[in-house]
N, C-alpha and C positions, 0 to 999 in steps of 0.2 A: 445627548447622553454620552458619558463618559465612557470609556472603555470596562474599565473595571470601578463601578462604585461602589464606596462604601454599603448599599445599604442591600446590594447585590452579591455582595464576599459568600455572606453562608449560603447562598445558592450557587456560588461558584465552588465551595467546598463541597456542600455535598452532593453535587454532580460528579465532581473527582470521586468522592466516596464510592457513590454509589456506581461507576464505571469502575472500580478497581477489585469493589464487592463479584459487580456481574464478571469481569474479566480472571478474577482468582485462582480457577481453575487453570486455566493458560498459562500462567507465570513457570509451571513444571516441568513438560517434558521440554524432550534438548529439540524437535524438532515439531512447529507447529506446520511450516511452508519451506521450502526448499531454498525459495530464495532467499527467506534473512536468514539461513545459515550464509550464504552467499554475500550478504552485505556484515555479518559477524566479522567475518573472514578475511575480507579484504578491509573493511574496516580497520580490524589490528592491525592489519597490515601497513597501511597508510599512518596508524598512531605511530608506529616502529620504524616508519622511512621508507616506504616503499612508496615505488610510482606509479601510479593509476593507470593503465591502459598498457604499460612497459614490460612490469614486474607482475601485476596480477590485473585480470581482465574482467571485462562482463558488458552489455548491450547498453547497460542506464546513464543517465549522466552522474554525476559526478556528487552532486546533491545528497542523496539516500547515504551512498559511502561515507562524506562527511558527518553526518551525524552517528555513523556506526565509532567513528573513530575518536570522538566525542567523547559516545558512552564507552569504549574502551578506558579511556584517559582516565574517565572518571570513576570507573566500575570494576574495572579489571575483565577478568572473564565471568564475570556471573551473568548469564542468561537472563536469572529470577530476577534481578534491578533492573537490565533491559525491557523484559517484558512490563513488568511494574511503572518504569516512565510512560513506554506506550498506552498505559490505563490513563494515565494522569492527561497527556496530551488528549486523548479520545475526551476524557471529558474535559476540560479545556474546552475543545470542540463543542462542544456539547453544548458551554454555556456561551461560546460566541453566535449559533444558532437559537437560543434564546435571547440574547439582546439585540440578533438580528430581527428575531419575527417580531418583538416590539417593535424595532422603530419600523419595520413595514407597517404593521397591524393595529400599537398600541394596546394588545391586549396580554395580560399575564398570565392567564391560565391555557391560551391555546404555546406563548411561549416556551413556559414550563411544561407542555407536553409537547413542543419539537424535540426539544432539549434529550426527552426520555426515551424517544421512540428513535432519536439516532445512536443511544445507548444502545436500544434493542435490537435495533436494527445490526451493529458492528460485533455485539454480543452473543449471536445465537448461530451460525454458521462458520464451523472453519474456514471456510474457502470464500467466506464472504465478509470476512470483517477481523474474526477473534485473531488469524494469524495477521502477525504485524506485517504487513505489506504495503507498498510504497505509498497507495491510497491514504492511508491513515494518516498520513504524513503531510500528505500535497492538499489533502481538506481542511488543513488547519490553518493553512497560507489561503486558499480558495475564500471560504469562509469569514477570515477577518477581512480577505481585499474587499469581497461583495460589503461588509459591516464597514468599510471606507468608504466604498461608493456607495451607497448611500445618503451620505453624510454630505455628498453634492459640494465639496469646496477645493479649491486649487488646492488646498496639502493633504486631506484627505485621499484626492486623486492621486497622487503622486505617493502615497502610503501604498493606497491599492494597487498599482503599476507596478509598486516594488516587491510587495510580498507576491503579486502572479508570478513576478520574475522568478523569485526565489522556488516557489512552486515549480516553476519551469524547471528548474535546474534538479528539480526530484525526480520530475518525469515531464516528459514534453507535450503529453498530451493535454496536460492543463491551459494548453495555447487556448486550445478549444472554449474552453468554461469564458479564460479572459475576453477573448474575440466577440462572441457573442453578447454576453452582459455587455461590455463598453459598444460594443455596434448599435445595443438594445437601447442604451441611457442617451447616446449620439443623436442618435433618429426622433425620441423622444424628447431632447431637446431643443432638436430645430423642429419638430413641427409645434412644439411650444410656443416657440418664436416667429412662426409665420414664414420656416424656414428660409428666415434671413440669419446670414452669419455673422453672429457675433464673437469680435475678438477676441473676449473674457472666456466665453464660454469654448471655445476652440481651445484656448491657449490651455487648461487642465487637460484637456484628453492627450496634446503633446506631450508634457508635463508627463503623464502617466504615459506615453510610449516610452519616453525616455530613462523614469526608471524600471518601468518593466525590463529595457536593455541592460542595465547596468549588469546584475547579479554573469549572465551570459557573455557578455564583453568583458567580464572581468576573470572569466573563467577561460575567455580566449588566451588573452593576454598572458595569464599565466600559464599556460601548457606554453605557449611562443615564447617565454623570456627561458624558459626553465630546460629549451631545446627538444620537448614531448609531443610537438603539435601534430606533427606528422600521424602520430597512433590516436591521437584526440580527433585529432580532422577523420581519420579514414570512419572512428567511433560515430560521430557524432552528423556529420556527413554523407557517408556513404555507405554505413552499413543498415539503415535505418531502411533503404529502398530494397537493399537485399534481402532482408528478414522477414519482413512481411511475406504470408502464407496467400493460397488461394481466396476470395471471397465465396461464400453461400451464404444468399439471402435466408433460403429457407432456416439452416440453421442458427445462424443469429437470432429469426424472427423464433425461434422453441428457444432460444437463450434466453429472451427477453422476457416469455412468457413464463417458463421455469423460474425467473427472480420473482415475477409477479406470484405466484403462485407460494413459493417458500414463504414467502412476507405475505400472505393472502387478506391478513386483518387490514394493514396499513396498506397496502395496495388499493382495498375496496376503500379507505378513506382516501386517498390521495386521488382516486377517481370521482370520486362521490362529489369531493369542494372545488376541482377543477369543471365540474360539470354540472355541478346544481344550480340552479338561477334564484339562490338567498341573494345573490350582490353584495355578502359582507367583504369578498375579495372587488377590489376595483378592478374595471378591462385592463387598465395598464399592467399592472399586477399579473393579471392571468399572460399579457404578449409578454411579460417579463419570465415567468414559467415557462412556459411553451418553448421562447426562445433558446432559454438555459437548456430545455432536457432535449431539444433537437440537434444541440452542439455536442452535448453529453453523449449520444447516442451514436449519432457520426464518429468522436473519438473513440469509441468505442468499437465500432463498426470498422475503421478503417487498417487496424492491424492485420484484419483478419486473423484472429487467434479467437479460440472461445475461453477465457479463464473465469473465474466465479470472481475475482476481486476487483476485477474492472470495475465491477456494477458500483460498489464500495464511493463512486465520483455520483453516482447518482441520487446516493443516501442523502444528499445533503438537500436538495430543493424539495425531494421528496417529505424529508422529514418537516421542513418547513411548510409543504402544503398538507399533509396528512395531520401533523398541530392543529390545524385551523376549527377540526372538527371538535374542537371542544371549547369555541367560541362559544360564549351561553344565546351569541345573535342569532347564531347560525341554524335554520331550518334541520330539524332531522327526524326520521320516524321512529318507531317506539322502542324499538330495538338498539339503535346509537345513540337515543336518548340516556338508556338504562347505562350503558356501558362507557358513554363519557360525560354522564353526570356527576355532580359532585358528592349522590350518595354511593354510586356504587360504583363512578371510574376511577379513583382510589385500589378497589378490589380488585377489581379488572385488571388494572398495571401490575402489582402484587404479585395477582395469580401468574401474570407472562414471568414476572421478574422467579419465581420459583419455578416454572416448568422450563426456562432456561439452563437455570443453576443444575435443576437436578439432570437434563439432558448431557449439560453438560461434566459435569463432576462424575456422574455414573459411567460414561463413556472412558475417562481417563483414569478412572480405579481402576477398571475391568482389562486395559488395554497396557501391556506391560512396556515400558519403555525403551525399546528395542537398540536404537542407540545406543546409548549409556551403557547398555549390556555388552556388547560388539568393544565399544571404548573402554571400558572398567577392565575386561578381557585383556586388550592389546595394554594398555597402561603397566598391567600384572607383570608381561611377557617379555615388554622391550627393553633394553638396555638402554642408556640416555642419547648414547648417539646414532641407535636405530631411526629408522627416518620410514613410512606407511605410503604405499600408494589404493587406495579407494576406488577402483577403474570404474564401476560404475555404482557404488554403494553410496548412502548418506554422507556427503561430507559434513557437514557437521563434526564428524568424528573426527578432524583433523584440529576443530577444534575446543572440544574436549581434550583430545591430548597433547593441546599446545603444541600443535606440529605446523610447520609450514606447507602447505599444497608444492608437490609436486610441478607443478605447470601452471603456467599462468592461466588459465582456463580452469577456474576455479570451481566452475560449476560441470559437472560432469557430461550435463545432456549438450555442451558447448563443441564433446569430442565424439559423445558416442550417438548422437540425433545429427544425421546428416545432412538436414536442413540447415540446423545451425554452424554447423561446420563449413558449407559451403559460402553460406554468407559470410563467415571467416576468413573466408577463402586457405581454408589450409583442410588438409587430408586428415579426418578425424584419426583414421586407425594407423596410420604414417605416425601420429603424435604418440597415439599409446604405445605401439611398439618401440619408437625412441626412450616413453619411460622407463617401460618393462626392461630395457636393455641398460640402463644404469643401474640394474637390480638394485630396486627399492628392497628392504630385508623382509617387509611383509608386503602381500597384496590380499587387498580383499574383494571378492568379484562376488557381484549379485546375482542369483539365478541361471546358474550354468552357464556363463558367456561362453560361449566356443571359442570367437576371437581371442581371447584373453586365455583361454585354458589352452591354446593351442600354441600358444607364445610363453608359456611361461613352464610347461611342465619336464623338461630336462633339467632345470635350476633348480625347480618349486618342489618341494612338497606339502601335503594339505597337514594341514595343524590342530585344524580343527572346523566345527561348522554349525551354525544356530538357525533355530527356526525352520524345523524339518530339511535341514538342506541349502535351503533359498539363500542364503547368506555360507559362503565358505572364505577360512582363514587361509593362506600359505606364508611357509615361511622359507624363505635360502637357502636352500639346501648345504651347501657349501659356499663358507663364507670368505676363505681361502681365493675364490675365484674372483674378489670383486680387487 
């Protein structure tokens, strides 16, 4: 099967469709996740000539930023087209998961509902899908390399190799997905073989190490020629052992089970077809699962950090085994019958597809755009060569008003979360006070900092303050002194 055929187009449209539909709501405010303000940001920055790790900083590789600076090139500052492309991409996604679970499966109706339910799936949680977070991203690489391997041929393999690379360079934890899949196809083909080895067949899985390296080797290379390596290496290197938090089992294991729960429909099918004895899935099939979501889990597990969009790596096999349940082969009782049948699983999608939209849409009428508010204000106020420090507020609003970040620590919790700071190895509050003391003309402090209110109030006076408080403006007292 072809990547994209002809006779598959209007189902690749209106999956885009219909993930732009479900995602519509999101296209709006200025802040969905903290961190694509953070890839926005430095994004432009890098479209405008700035050095990645030098001039402005952050933990990821280098991957996520390039595509921020993309849509800069291409978009200017409009949020709403950013958000908008990430619809298009998710279903993209969407439909690389249905012509995946064909050529597993051979079947259309359980494909066109993997298709739907990774829709749903990335559509109905902020914290698990709708904010554009680097997941969204690195599943779309995951997803076409798994729809290469597949495909079982030396160029194939080496497609697959190369888009995990790529994935890689989003975020590194997609090691994981590739490791396992290619260990899982490895193993399954020497015992095919009588676990004798054969040249041919060895010689693609090289083939795919070696371009999985490229996209990474070529990302060395360029920090080393360009004289950056030094900040890339300590990045990429050695700040990765520092950052990591404590491990708890127990809380990971209520992690795991709070995804299961929020998703409770498509969890009880993802269980149901991994554990019913119809046999419309083959064994190898299910070691091929199993293996995938116990690599998944470990990457997930080994940050030691609890966030909701991790899970977002797991959407993907998942949706592909929870599809399954609406194979017409497939054994099911009276109740999944109803509901993934073709008289009334129609309704059933429907009715999710509306109690999404309205959850979500009522949620963002109702919640006023705080941001924007904060940024509209300063925009009013400043004169053009005023310059904003946000010590611990939404950055975002730097860019909203086309302002440069202060510090290369572009994301706030980098100065003011001690954790992250020490894995920096720099003095969080050492930093802010070197900013404070260039007297920025405005500062904006969240929630009563003392720190900050304790450093700035013989220069500063308050200007003003939003949101019962929680948000205060100051502005220079005297400008004489700078």
């Amino acid at each position: 099967m072809n990547l994209f055929q002809k006779k598959n187009s209007v189902i690749l449209l209106l999956l885009i469709l219909a993930s732009i539909i479900l995602r519509f709501y999101s296209f709006f405010p200025a802040v969905m996740d903290h961190d694509e303000s953070t890839y926005l940001i430095i994004g432009r920055d890098l479209a405008l000539g700035k050095q990645l790790y030098v001039d402005v900083t952050d933990t990821k590789p280098i991957g996520i930023f390039l595509v921020y600076a993309a849509f800069y090139k291409l978009f200017g500052y409009s949020i709403f087209i950013t958000r908008l492309a990430v619809a298009v991409l998710v279903g993209i996604t969407s439909y690389l998961l249905f012509i995946s679970s064909l050529k597993l499966f051979n079947e259309k109706k359980s494909a066109i509902a993997a298709a739907l339910i990774y829709l749903f799936y990335t559509a109905t949680w902020t914290k698990y899908g709708v904010a554009p977070n680097t997941e969204l991203y690195f599943n779309l690489t995951t997803i076409t390399g798994f729809y290469f391997l597949l495909k079982n041929r030396n160029w194939s393999f080496v497609l697959s190799g190369l888009l995990f690379g790529i994935g890689f360079m989003i975020k590194y934890l997609v090691i994981f997905d590739c490791v396992f899949l290619f260990a899982f196809f490895l193993i399954r083909e020497f015992d095919t073989a009588g676990w004798k080895i054969k040249k041919p067949g060895i010689l693609k899985y090289l083939l795919a190490v070696i371009a999985f390296s490229i996209p990474f080797l070529a990302t060395n290379a360029y920090f080393y020629f360009t004289g950056n390596y030094d900040a890339f290496k300590y990045i990429t290197y050695e700040l990765p052992a520092r950052y990591g938090q404590t491990h708890d089992l127990i809380k990971y294991f209520i992690f795991l089970l709070d995804f299961l729960g929020r998703f409770l429909p498509v969890s009880l099918m993802v269980f149901y077809v991994l554990f019913s004895k119809s046999g419309i899935i083959k064994r190898w099939q299910l070691i091929m699962f199993f293996s995938w979501i116990f690599g998944i889990i470990i990457a997930m597990y080994l940050p030691g950090k609890i966030f909701g969009h991790y899970l977002i790596q797991l959407m993907l096999p998942f949706s592909l085994i929870a599809g399954m349940t609406f194979h017409p082969e497939i054994k099911k009782g009276k109740l999944l019958t109803v509901i993934t049948g073709k008289k009334y699983g129609y309704y059933f999608l429907l009715a999710i597809f509306l109690i999404i939209q309205f959850l979500g849409i009522s949620g963002k009428l109702t919640d006023k755009d705080k941001p924007r508010q904060v940024a509209e204000y300063l925009k009013n106020k400043m004169d053009k060569n005023e310059w904003v420090y946000l010590t611990d507020y939404k950055h975002i609003v730097y860019y909203l008003l086309e302002r440069d970040s202060p510090t290369k620590y572009v994301h706030p919790s980098l100065l003011t979360n001690p954790d992250h700071a020490r894995a920096f190895g720099i003095d969080g509050k050492k930093e802010i006070k070197e900013i404070i003391e260039k007297q920025p003309d405005w500062i904006v402090m969240y929630d009563f900092n003392k720190f900050v209110k304790g450093n700035i109030e013989e220069k500063y006076k308050q200007d003003t303050a939003f949101f019962d408080g929680l948000v205060e403006v100051y502005k220079l007292a005297d400008q004489n002194s700078k």
